[in-house]
Each structure stands twice: as structure tokens, then as C-alpha cells.
C-alpha positions as CSV (number, residue, x, y, z in Angstrom):
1,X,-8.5,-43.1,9.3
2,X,-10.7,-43.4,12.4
3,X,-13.7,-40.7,12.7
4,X,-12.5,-39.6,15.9
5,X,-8.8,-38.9,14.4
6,X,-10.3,-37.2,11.8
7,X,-12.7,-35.0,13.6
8,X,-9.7,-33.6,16.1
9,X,-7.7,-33.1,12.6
10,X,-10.3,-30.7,11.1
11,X,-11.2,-29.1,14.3
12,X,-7.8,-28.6,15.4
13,X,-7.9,-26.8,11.5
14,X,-11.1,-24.6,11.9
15,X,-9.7,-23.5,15.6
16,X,-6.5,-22.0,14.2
17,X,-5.4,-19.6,16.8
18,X,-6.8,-16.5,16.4
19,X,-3.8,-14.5,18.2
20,X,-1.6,-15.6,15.6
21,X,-3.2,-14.5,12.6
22,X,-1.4,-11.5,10.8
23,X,-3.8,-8.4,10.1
24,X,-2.9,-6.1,7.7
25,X,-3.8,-2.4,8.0
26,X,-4.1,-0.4,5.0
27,X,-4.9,2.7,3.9
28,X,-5.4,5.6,1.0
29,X,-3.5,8.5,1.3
30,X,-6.0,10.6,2.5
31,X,-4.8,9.7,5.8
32,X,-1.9,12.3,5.5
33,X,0.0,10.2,8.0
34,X,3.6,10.6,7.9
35,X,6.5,8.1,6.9
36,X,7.1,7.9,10.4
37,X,3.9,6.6,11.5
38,X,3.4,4.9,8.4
39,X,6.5,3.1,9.6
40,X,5.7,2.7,13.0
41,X,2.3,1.3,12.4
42,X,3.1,-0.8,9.4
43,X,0.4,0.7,7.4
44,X,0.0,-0.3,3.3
45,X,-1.0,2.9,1.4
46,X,-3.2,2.8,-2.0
47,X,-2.4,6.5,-3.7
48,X,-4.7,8.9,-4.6
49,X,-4.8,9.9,-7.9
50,X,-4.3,13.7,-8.5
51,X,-5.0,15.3,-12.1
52,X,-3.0,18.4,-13.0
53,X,-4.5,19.4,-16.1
54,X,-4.9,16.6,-18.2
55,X,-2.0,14.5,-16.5
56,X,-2.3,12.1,-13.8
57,X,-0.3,11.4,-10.7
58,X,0.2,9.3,-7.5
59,X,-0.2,11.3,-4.5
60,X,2.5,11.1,-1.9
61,X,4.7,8.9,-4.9
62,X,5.3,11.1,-8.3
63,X,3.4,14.3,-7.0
64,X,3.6,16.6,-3.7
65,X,1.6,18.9,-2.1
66,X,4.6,21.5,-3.5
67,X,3.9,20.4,-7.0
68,X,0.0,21.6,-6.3
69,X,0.8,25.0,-5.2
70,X,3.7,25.5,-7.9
71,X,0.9,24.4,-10.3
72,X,-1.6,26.9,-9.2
73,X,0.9,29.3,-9.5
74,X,2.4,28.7,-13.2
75,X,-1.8,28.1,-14.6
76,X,-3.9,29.4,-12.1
77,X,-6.0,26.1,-12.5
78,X,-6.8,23.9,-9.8
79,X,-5.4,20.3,-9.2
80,X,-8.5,18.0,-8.4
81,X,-8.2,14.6,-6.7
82,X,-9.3,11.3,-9.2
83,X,-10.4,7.9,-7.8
84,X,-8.6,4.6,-8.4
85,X,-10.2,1.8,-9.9
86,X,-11.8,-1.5,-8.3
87,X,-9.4,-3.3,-10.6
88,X,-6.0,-0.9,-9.2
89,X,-7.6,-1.3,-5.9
90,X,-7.8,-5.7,-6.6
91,X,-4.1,-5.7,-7.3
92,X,-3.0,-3.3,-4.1
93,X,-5.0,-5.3,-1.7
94,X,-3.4,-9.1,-3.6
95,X,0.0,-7.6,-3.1
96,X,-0.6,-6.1,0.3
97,X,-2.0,-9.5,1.6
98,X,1.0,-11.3,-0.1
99,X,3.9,-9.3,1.7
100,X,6.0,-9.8,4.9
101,X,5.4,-13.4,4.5
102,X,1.7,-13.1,4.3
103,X,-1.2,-12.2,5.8
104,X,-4.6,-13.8,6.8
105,X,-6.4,-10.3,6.2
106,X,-6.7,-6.9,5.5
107,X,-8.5,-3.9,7.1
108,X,-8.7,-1.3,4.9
109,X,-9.3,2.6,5.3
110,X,-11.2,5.1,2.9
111,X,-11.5,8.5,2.4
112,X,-15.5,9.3,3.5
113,X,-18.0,8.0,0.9
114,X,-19.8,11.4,1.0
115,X,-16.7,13.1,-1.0
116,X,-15.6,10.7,-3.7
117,X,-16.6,7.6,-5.2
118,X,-12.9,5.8,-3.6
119,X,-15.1,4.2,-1.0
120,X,-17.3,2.5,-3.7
121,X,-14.3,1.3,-5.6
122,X,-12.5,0.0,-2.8
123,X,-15.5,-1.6,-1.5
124,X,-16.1,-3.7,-5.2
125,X,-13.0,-4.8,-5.3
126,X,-12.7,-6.7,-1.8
127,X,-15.3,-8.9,-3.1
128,X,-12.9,-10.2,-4.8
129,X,-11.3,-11.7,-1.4
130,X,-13.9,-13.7,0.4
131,X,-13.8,-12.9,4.2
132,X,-10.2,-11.6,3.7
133,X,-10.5,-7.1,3.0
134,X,-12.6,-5.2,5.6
135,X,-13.5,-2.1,4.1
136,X,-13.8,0.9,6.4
137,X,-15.4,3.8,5.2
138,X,-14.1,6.1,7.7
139,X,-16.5,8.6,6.9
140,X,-13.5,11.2,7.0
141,X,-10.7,12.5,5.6
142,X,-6.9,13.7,6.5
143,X,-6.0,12.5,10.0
144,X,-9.5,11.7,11.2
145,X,-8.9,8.7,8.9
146,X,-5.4,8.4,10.4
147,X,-7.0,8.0,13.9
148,X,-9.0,5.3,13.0
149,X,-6.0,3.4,11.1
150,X,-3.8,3.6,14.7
151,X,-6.6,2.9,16.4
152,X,-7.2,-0.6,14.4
153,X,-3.4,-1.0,13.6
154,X,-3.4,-1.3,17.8
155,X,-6.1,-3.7,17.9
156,X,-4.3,-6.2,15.3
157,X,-1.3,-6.0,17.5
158,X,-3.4,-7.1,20.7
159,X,-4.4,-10.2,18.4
160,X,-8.1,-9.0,17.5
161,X,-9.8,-10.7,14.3
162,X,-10.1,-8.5,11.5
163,X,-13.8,-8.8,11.4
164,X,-13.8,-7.7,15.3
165,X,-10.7,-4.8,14.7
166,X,-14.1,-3.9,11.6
167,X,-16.9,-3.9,14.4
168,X,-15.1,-1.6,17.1
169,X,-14.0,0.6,14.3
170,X,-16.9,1.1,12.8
171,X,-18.7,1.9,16.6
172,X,-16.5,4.0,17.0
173,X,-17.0,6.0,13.8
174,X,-19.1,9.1,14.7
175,X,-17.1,9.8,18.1
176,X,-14.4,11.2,15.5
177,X,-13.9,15.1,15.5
178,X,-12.3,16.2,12.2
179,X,-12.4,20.3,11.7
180,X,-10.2,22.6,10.0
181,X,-9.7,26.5,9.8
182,X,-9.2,28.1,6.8
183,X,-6.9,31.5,6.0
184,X,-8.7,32.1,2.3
185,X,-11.6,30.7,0.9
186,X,-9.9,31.3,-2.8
187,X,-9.4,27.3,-3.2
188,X,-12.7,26.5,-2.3
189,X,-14.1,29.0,-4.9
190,X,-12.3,27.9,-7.4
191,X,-13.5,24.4,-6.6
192,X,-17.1,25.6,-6.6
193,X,-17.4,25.0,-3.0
194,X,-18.5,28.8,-2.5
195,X,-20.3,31.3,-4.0
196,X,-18.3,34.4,-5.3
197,X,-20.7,36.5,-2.8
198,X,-19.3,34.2,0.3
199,X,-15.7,34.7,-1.2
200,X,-16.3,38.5,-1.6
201,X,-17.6,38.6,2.5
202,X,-15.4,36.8,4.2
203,X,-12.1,38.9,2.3
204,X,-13.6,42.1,3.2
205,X,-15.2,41.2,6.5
206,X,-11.7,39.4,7.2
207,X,-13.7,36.0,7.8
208,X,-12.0,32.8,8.4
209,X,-14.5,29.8,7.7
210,X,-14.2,26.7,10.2
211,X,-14.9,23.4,8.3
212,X,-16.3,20.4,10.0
213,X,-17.0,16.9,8.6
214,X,-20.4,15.6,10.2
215,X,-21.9,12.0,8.9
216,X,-19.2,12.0,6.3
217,X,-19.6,15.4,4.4
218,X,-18.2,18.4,4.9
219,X,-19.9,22.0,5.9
220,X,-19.3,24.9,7.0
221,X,-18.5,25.5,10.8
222,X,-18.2,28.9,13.1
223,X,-17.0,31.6,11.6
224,X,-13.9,33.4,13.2
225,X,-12.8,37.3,12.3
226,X,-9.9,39.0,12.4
227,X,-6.0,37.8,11.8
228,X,-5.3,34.0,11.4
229,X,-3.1,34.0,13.9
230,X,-5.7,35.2,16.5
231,X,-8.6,32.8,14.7
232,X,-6.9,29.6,14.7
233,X,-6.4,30.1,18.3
234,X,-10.0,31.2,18.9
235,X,-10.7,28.3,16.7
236,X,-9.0,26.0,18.8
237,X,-10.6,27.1,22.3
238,X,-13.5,26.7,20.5
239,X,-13.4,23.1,19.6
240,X,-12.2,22.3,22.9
241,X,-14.9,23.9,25.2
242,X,-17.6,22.3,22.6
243,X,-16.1,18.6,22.7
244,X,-15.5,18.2,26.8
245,X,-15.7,14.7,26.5
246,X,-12.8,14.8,24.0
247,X,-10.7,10.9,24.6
248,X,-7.1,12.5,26.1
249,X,-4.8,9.8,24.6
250,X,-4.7,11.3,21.5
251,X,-4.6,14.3,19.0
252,X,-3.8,15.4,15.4
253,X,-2.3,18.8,14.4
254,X,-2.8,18.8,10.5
255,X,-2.2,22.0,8.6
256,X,-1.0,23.1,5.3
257,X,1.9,25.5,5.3
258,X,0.9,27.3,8.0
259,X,3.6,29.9,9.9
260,X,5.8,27.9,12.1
261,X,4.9,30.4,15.1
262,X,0.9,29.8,14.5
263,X,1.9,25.8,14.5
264,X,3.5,26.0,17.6
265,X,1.2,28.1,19.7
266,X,-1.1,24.9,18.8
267,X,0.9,22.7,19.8
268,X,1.5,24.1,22.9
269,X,-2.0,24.3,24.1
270,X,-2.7,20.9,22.6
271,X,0.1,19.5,24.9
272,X,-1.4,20.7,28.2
273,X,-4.7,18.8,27.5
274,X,-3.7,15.4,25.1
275,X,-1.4,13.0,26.1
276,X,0.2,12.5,22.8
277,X,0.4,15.2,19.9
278,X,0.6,14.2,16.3
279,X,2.0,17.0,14.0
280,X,1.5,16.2,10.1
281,X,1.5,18.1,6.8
282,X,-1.7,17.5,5.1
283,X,-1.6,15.9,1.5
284,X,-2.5,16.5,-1.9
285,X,-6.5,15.7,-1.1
286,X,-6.7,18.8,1.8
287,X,-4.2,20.9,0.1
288,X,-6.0,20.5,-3.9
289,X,-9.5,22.3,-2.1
290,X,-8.0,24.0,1.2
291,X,-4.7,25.7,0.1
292,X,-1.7,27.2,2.3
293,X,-2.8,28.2,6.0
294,X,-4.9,25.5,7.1
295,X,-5.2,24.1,10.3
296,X,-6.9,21.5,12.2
297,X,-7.2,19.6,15.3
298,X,-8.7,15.6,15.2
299,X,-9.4,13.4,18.2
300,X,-11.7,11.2,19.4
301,X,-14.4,12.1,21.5
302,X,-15.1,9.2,24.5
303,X,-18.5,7.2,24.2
304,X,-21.3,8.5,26.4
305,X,-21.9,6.2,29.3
């Protein structure tokens, strides 16, 4: 074979056209997305493991966020949230890269490094596939993870390379706003979140905590008094005159359980300011720490210019 034939063969080989590689987008379950957007976006899920007692399930496959609260109820123990191993999380991402025909990579989402040791795991065993898994620690949790898998799942559509879909993600990162209100601060006693002093407080003071997630941890936000009703919409103005710059396309309304009538005022005013509004139920790792009558709103925030 001639040089010259040669030389068009293997650059003809290392120019493979980047718009037609197939990017996968995967995820843990922390995302709380639901089957429909799961759907939608073609999104491969690694579950969670949840421990009730000494037993271990699959969040979102052999155990439900129903199971958690009928738990609570029957022991008065708390379910708690497990990681998966590097070599559980080697065989998801060999299986995920060898469906629909095959892709060329994977961009994966974690739950936030500064909450569990899932990131870590994740991150070990994608050194097992050289230039092919792009683990992002989303720094988040619930649907603040969720916004950053759509976002990315878009990007793969429009043809990006997974290590550029990696790089705007990861940009992108801090302009995510994840905060929730909570009814009760019971579940996060139990958990040894709060001191029984804080728990004492807020029931007689009738407190109800904000939670916010800043450089991947959570912490405790403003504090709103009176009925929940009244808070989460309090809570809600709140979020929205601190975050002016908030990106419009758009939002998540997560909650846990909460009364159809509180969900809906939400909605409502989320409607007349976001282009698109995402209702989910959030899963077994906001429900094992928040418990029933949780709410939050997630969005982006737009880059300062």
C-alpha cells in the first residue's frame, strides 16, 4: 500500500464524524426524574441503595418512597440511603455503553460529593473505560441533578462530544439553585441533622426551615413561621426576588407528599414566570432525611455577563 493511501485511510479513521457519535446520558436516582422524562430524554439510571433495617434495596426498582414512610411507621426507625460499589457501578456503565446498538460514550450524573461517597465510587470505576464515562459530580441532589442531565441529554442530541457536553456542564455547575422547605424537622432529627433544641424551637415557634445546597452541601436557609401553606408560598417569593437573574426556560417543582392545593398554588405562580414547569415526586434520597411536606423549586440561574 502506497503512503499516501494509507495516510487518507487512518486520517479518514481518527476524523470520524463527531455528529454521529452516540452519547449516552446516565444517571443515579437521585435525580428524582420521572418515567416520563426518563423516557423522553433517554436517560440510563444506576439505583440508589436504600437500607431498611438491616435489608437492602434498589431505589425506584424493589423499594418506593411509600415503603419509607410505611416503614417509619411500623419501627419508628429511619431508612438511610447506601452507596453502590465501583465494581456495581463498572457493570452499569459496560451495559449502558453496550445498549441501543452501542454507544461511543457515557456522561454520567452523581449525587453531590459533599453528601455521600456515590461520587467517589462512580468516579473509580470509569477508569475502567479510557476516554469513554464522563463523570459529573453535579454537586446536587433531587432535580438540581435532573437539570443538569436534560441540560447534557440536549447537548448530545445537537451532536456535542461527550468531553465538550463534560466542560459546559461542569461551567455551568454553580449557576444551579436547588432549595427546599420543610413542614417538620422530625426526619432530620432523627437523622442527626438537628439538635433536639432546634427541633423543640421550630415546633413550638411553628418554624419551617428552608434548605439550600451551596458548593455541594447542604445548610440551612431562611426561616419561615406560621402555616405551611402560607410559608411555602413565602418561601417561594423568596427565592424568586433573591435569584432575578433566574434562566426562564426552565423549572422544577419537587416535593414530597405535599397537599395537592399547596402544589398547585406553586405551580401557578411558577407558570407566570418559567417557560416550562416540571412537577416530580421526590425519591427515596429526599424523602429517607426530609419526610412528607416538602417542597422545592430548582432552576438555573443565567451567567453574569
Amino acid at each position: 500500500m502506497k503512503i499516501w493511501h494509507y495516510l487518507i485511510i487512518r486520517n479518514s479513521f481518527l476524523k470520524k464524524d463527531l455528529s454521529k457519535m452516540k452519547i449516552k446520558i446516565t444517571s443515579d436516582t437521585s435525580c428524582d426524574m420521572t418515567p416520563e422524562l426518563i423516557q423522553k430524554y433517554n436517560i440510563g439510571l444506576l439505583p440508589i441503595p436504600v437500607m431498611l433495617g438491616e435489608k437492602e434495596y434498589r431505589d425506584g426498582v424493589d423499594v418506593t418512597v411509600a415503603d419509607l414512610y410505611d416503614y417509619i411507621d411500623k419501627t419508628g426507625q429511619l431508612p438511610k440511603t447506601a452507596s453502590y460499589s465501583p465494581v456495581e457501578a463498572e457493570e452499569f456503565f459496560r451495559t449502558q455503553l453496550a445498549t441501543d446498538g452501542g454507544y461511543d460514550a457515557i456522561v454520567h450524573f452523581s449525587l453531590s460529593s459533599g453528601i455521600s461517597s456515590i461520587c467517589q465510587n462512580a468516579m473509580i470505576a470509569s477508569g475502567e473505560f479510557e476516554n469513554k464515562v464522563f463523570v459529573v459530580d453535579s454537586l446536587s441532589l433531587s432535580t438540581g441533578v435532573a437539570l443538569q442531565v436534560i441540560r447534557a441529554s440536549e447537548m448530545a442530541k445537537q451532536g456535542l462530544t461527550a468531553s465538550k457536553i463534560f466542560e459546559e456542564i461542569m461551567a455551568a455547575r454553580p449557576l444551579v439553585q436547588v432549595s427546599f422547605v420543610l413542614d417538620k424537622l422530625k426526619m432530620l432529627y432523627k437523622g442527626g441533622r438537628c439538635s433536639a433544641l432546634a427541633l423543640f424551637g421550630a415546633n413550638l415557634l411553628n418554624i419551617k426551615p428552608s434548605i439550600i445546597m451551596k458548593d455541594g452541601k447542604l445548610g440551612v436557609g431562611k426561616k419561615f413561621r406560621g402555616r405551611y401553606a402560607e410559608c411555602v408560598m413565602g418561601y417561594v417569593e423568596d427565592i424568586l426576588a433573591n435569584n432575578p437573574n433566574f434562566d426562564k426556560k426552565r423549572v422544577f417543582l419537587t416535593h414530597t407528599d405535599t397537599d395537592p392545593s399547596i402544589v398547585e398554588a406553586v405551580r401557578k405562580r411558577l407558570t407566570s414566570v418559567f417557560d416550562e414547569v416540571l412537577e416530580t415526586t421526590a425519591g427515596c434520597t429526599i424523602a429517607c432525611h426530609c419526610g412528607k411536606n416538602t417542597l422545592g423549586i430548582l432552576f438555573y440561574n443565567k451567567p453574569e455577563k
